[in-house]
KEFIVO-357749 format. One record per residue (C-alpha): residue number from 1; y, x negated, z. Coordinates in steps of 0.05 Angstrom, whole numbers, padded with zeros to 5 digits. Layout:
BEGIN
NUM | Y | X | Z
...
//
This chain:
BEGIN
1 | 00687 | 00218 | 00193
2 | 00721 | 00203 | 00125
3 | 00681 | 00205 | 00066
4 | 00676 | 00138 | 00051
5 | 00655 | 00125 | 00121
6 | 00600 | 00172 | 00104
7 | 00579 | 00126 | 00043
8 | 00585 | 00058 | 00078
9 | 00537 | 00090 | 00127
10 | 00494 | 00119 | 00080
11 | 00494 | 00051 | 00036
12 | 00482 | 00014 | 00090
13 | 00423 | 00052 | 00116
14 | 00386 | 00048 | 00051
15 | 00394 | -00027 | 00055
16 | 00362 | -00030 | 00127
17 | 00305 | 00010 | 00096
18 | 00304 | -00037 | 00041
19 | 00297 | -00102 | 00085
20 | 00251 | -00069 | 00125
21 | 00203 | -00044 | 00069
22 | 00204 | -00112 | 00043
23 | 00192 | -00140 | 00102
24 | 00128 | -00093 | 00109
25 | 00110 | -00111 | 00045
26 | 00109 | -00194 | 00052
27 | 00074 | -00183 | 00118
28 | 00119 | -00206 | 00159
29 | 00115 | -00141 | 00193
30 | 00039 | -00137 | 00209
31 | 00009 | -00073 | 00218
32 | 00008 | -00049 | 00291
33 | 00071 | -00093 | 00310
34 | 00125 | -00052 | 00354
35 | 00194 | -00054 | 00357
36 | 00261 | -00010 | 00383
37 | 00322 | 00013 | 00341
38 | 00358 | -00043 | 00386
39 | 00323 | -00098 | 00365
40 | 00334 | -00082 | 00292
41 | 00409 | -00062 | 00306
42 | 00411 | -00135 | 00339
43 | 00367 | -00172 | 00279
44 | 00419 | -00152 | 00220
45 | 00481 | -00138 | 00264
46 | 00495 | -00064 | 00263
47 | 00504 | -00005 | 00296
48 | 00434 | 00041 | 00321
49 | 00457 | 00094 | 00278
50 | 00442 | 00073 | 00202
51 | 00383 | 00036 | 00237
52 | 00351 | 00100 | 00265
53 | 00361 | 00130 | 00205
54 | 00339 | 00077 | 00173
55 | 00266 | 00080 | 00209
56 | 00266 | 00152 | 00206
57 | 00266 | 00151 | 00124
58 | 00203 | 00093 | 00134
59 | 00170 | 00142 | 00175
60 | 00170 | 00198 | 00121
61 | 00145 | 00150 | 00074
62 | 00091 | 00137 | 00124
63 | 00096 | 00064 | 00126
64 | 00120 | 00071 | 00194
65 | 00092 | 00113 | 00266
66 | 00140 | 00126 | 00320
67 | 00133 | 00152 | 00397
68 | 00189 | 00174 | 00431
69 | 00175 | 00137 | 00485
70 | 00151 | 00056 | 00455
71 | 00190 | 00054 | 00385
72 | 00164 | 00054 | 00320
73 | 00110 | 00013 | 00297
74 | 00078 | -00005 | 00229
75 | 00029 | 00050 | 00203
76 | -00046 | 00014 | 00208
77 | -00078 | 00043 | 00155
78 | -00155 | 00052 | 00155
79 | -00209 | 00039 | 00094
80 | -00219 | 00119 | 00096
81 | -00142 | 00124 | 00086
82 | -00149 | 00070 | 00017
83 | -00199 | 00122 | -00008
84 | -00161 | 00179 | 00006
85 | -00107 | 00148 | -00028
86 | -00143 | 00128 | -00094
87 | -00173 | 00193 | -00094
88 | -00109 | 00231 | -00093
89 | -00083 | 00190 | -00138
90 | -00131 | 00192 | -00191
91 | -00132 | 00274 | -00188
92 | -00055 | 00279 | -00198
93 | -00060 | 00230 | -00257
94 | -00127 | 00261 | -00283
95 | -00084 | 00339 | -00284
96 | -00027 | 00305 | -00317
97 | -00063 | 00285 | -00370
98 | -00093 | 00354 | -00385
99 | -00033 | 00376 | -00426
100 | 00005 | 00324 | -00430
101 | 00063 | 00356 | -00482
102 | 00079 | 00399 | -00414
103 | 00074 | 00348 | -00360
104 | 00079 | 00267 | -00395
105 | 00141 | 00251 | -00449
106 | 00133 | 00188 | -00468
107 | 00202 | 00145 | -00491
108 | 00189 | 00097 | -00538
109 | 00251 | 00050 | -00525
110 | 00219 | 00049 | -00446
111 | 00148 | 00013 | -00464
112 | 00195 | -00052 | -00474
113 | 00216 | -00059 | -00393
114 | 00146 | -00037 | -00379
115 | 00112 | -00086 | -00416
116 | 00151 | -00138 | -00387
117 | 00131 | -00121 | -00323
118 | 00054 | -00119 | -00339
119 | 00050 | -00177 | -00370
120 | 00093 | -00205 | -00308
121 | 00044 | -00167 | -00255
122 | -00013 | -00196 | -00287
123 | 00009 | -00272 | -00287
124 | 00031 | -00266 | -00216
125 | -00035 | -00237 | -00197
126 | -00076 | -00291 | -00235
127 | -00031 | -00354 | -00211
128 | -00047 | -00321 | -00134
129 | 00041 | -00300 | -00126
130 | 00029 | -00242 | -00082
131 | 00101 | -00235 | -00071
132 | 00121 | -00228 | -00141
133 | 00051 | -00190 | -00149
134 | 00073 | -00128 | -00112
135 | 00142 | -00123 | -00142
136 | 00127 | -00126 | -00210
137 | 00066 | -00081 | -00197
138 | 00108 | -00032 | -00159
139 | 00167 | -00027 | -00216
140 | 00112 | -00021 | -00270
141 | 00080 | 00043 | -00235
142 | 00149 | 00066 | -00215
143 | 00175 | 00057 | -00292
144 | 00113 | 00094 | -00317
145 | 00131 | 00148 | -00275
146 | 00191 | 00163 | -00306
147 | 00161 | 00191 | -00357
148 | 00129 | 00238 | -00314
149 | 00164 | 00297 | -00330
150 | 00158 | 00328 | -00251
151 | 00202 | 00278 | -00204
152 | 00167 | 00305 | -00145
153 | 00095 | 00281 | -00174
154 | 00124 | 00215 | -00190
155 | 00152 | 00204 | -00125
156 | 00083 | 00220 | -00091
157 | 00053 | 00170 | -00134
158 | 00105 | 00113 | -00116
159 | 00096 | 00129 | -00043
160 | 00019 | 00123 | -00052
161 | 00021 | 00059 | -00087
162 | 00069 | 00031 | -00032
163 | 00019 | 00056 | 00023
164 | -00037 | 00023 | -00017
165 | -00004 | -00055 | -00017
166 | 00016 | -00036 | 00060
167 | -00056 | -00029 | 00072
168 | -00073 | -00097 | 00025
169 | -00030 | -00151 | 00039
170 | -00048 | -00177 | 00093
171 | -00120 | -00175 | 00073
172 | -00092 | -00216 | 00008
173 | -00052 | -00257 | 00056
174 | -00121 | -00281 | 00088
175 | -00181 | -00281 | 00036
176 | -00129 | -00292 | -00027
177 | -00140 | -00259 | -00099
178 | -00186 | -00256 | -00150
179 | -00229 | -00208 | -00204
180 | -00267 | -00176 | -00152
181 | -00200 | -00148 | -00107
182 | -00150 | -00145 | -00160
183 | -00145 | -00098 | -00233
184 | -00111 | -00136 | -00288
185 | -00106 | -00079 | -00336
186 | -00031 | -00063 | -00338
187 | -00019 | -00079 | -00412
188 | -00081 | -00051 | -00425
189 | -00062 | 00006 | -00411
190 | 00010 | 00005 | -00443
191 | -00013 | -00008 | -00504
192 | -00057 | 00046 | -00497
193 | -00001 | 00090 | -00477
194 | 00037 | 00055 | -00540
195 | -00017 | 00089 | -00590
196 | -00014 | 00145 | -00553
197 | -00097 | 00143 | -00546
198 | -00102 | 00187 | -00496
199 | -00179 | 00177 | -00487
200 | -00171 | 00098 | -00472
201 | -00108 | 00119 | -00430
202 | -00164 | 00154 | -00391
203 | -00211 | 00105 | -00387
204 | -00158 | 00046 | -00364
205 | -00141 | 00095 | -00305
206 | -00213 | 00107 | -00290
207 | -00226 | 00032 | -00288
208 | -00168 | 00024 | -00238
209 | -00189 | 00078 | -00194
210 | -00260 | 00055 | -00193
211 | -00242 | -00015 | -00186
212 | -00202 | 00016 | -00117
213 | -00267 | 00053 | -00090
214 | -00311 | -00001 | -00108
215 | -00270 | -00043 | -00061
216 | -00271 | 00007 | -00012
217 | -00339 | 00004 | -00018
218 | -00345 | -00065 | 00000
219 | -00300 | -00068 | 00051
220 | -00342 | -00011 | 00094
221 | -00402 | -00042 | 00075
222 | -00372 | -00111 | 00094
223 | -00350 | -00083 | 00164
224 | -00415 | -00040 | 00182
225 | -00447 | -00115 | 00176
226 | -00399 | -00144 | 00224
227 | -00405 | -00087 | 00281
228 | -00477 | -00100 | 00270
229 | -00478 | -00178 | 00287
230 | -00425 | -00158 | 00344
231 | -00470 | -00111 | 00373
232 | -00534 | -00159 | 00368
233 | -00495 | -00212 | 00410
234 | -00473 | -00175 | 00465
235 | -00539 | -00136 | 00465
236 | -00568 | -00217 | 00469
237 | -00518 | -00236 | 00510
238 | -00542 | -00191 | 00569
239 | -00613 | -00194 | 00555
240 | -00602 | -00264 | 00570
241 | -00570 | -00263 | 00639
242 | -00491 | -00278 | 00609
243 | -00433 | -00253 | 00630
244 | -00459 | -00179 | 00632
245 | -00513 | -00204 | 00689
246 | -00590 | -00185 | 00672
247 | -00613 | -00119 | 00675
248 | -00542 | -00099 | 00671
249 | -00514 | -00040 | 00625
250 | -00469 | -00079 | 00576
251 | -00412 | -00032 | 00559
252 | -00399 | -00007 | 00479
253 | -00355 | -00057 | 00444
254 | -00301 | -00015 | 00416
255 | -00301 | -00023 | 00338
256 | -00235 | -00060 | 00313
257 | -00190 | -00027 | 00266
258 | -00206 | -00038 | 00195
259 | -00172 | -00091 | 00153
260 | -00141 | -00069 | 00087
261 | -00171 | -00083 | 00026
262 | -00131 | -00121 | -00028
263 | -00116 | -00095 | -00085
264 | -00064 | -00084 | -00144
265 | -00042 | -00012 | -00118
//
């Protein structure tokens, strides 16, 4: 293979990834939904190589499961997994802020492009744009991480954050956006960065990550009420003579899979 073969290829399979992230991302890909390297290869017209490739980068970003034997699917993330993120998240930002002359450098000429994209995030998220929402939230985290001074800690955090609007969309897609699911404190928090206040850079990023688990909270608390009322109507249901006959064992209901919470990862 000649070398620019090897970059066409290459090129070519970080656009399928591309497409295919975004496509996770708008919810047109719904979690749970299955589908072959053929069927991709077919959709944009390519060879199964760069596609395979392609799904196996998604997978390592785990926005994607496969099975040797059925495809890959997209990763259903539970409520449990949205706290385990926020958690993680907030301890890696909480250590890098405990010395921050070794671990943050903050550029001056680099809070221009970020503001931009806060003050972008935070119109999209109050005029209900979920679309432009998650890409202007997205390149705000990922320009703040430049200035993480450890790549691999900023690429954990932009793989988080992608996980986290994986998990939300189509939650946003359904009840829509408002104070209660959504933080609005990007340029907040900039201008905090801007002063270099270190204590209300602290407190913005405990407000987000409490904002996150508060959510969390809501949503378990939210689906504990639902398997409740299930589990009253079918216990009704064959109390009354129904379908399940009377005197009749009615069988568990197996809980559904829990729907992600929305919220500005």
């Amino acid at each position: 293979m000649s070398p620019s073969a090897g970059v066409t290829r290459n090129t070519l399979r970080q656009q399928i990834a591309d497409a295919l992230r975004d496509e996770v991302l708008a919810g047109r890909l719904p979690p749970g939904r299955e589908f072959t390297v053929k069927q991709i290869a077919e959709q944009y017209g390519v060879s199964a190589t760069p596609v395979r490739e392609a799904l196996f980068d998604l997978s390592a970003q785990g926005l994607l499961a496969s099975d040797q034997h059925r495809g890959f699917q997209v990763r259903e993330f539970t409520v449990a997994d949205y706290r385990a993120m926020a958690e993680a998240r907030a301890l890696v930002v909480e250590g890098l802020f405990r010395n921050p002359a070794e671990r943050v450098a903050v550029r001056p000429e680099g809070l221009a492009s970020i503001r931009r994209r806060a003050a972008e995030a935070v119109r999209a998220a109050k005029g209900g744009d979920l679309d432009v929402l998650i890409g202007y939230d997205l390149r705000f985290w990922r320009e703040l991480g430049q200035f993480v001074l450890n790549p691999y800690i900023a690429d954990f955090l932009t793989r988080l954050r992608v996980q986290a609007w994986v998990f939300a969309v189509h939650r946003l897609r359904r009840d829509g956006m408002d104070e209660n699911v959504l933080w609005f404190g990007h340029e907040e928090l900039v201008e905090a960065i801007a002063r270099g206040d270190r204590e209300q850079v602290h407190a913005e990023m405990r407000s987000y990550y409490g904002h996150a688990l508060a959510w969390a909270d809501r949503l378990e608390a939210r689906e504990a009420a639902g398997n409740g009322e299930r589990n009253g109507e079918q216990n009704v249901e064959g109390d009354a003579g129904g379908p399940a006959g009377p005197g009749s064992a009615v069988p568990p209901q197996s809980p559904q899979s829990p729907e992600p919470p929305g919220h500005c990862a």
